[in-house]
C-alpha positions in Angstrom: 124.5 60.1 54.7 123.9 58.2 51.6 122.4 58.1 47.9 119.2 57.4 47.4 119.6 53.8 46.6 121.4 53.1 49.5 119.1 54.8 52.5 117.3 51.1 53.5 120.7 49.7 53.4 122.2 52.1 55.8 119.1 51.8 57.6 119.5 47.8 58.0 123.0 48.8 59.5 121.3 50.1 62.2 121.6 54.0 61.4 118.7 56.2 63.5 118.7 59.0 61.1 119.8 58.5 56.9 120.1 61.5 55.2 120.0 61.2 51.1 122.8 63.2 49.8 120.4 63.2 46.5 117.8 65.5 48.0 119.0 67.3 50.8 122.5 69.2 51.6 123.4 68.3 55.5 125.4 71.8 55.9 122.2 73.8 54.7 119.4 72.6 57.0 120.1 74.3 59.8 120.6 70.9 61.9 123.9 70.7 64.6 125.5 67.2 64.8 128.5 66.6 67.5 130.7 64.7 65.0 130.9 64.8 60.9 133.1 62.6 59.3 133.7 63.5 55.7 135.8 60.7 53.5 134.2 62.5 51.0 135.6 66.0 50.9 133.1 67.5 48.3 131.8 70.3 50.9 134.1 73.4 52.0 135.2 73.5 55.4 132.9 76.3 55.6 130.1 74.5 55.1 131.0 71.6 57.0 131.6 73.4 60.4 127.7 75.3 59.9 126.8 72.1 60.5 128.7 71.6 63.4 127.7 72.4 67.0 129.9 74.6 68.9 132.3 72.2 70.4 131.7 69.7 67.7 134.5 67.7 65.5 135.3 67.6 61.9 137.5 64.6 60.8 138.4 64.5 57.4 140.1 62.2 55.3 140.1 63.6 52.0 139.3 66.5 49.7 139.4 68.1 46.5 143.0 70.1 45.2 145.2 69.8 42.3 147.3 66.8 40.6 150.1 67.7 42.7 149.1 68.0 46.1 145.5 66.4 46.2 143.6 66.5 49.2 146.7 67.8 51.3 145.5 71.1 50.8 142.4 71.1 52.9 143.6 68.9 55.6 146.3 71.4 55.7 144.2 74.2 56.3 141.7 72.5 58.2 144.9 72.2 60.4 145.7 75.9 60.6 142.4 77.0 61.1 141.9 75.0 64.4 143.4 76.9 66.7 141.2 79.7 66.0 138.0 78.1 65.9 135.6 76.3 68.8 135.5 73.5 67.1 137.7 70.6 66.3 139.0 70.1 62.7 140.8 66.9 62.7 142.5 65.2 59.7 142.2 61.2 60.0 144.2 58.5 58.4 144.1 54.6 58.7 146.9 52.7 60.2 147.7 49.2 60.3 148.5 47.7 63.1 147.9 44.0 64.4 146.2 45.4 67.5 143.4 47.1 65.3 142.9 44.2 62.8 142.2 41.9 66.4 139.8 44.5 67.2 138.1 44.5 64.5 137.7 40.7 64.7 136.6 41.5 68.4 133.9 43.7 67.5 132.5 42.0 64.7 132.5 38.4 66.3 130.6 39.9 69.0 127.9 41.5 66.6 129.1 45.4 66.9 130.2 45.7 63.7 128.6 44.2 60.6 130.3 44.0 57.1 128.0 44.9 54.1 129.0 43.1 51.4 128.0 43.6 48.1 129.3 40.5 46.4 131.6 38.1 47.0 134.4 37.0 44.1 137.0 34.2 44.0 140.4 35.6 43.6 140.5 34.1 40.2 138.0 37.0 39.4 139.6 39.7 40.3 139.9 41.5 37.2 136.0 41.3 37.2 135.9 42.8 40.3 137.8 45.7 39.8 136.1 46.6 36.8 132.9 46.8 38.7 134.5 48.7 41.1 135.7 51.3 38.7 132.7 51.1 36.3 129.9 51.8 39.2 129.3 53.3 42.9 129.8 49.8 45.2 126.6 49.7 47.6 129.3 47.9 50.5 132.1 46.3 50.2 133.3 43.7 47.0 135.2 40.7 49.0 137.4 38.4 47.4 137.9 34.9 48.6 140.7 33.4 48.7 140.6 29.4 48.8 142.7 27.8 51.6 145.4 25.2 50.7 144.7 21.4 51.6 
């Protein structure tokens, strides 16, 4: 799920089905998917698990909620409701970890993976960067470069 002006880039990723978040709501159409990941967090848990089939999983990462709490209060009750529901609400968070950072490596030396960059800075420009970050919706990733001592 994308915007608009990102649906052939997706697509070029390799994604079989893009679904414009401009023109169609994926917890209203009536489709089932086995597995919705929402780093997003701008639909209610509700919502989310009607698009869910039966035994299907729901791992979030983020959410709406107040300045003091943030997104802790929808993981938190996507945590109490699990036990009473057929499907799986699981919070997600990244971790570092030297074993992950070689897989990565693995799987996108091999091809499985490809990074989308959007553009590429020197780290002299980084206050550039961030300001384009902050100023407008990143279609991939911003990189900065960092030149290797001789």
């Amino acid at each position: 799920m994308c915007s608009g002006r990102n649906v052939e880039l997706v697509q070029g990723l390799g994604a079989d089905h893009v679904i414009d978040y401009d023109r169609s709501d994926f917890t209203s159409t009536g489709e089932r998917y086995d597995l919705v990941i929402d780093l997003v967090g701008n639909r209610t848990l509700a919502a989310c698990r009607r698009a869910l089939t039966q035994g299907g999983t729901l791992a979030l990462s983020s959410g709406g909620g107040g300045q003091v709490i943030g997104p802790m209060g929808r993981l938190a009750r996507a945590v109490l409701l699990n036990p009473f529901v057929s499907q799986r609400l699981r919070p997600v968070s990244a971790t570092r970890s030297r074993a992950k950072l070689d897989r990565l490596t693995e799987l996108a030396e091999a091809g499985r993976i490809v990074p989308a960059p959007e553009r590429t800075y020197p780290l002299s420009d980084a206050p550039e960067a961030l300001r384009r970050l902050i100023a407008e919706h990143a279609r991939g990733k911003t990189v900065l470069t960092v030149a290797q001592e001789r």
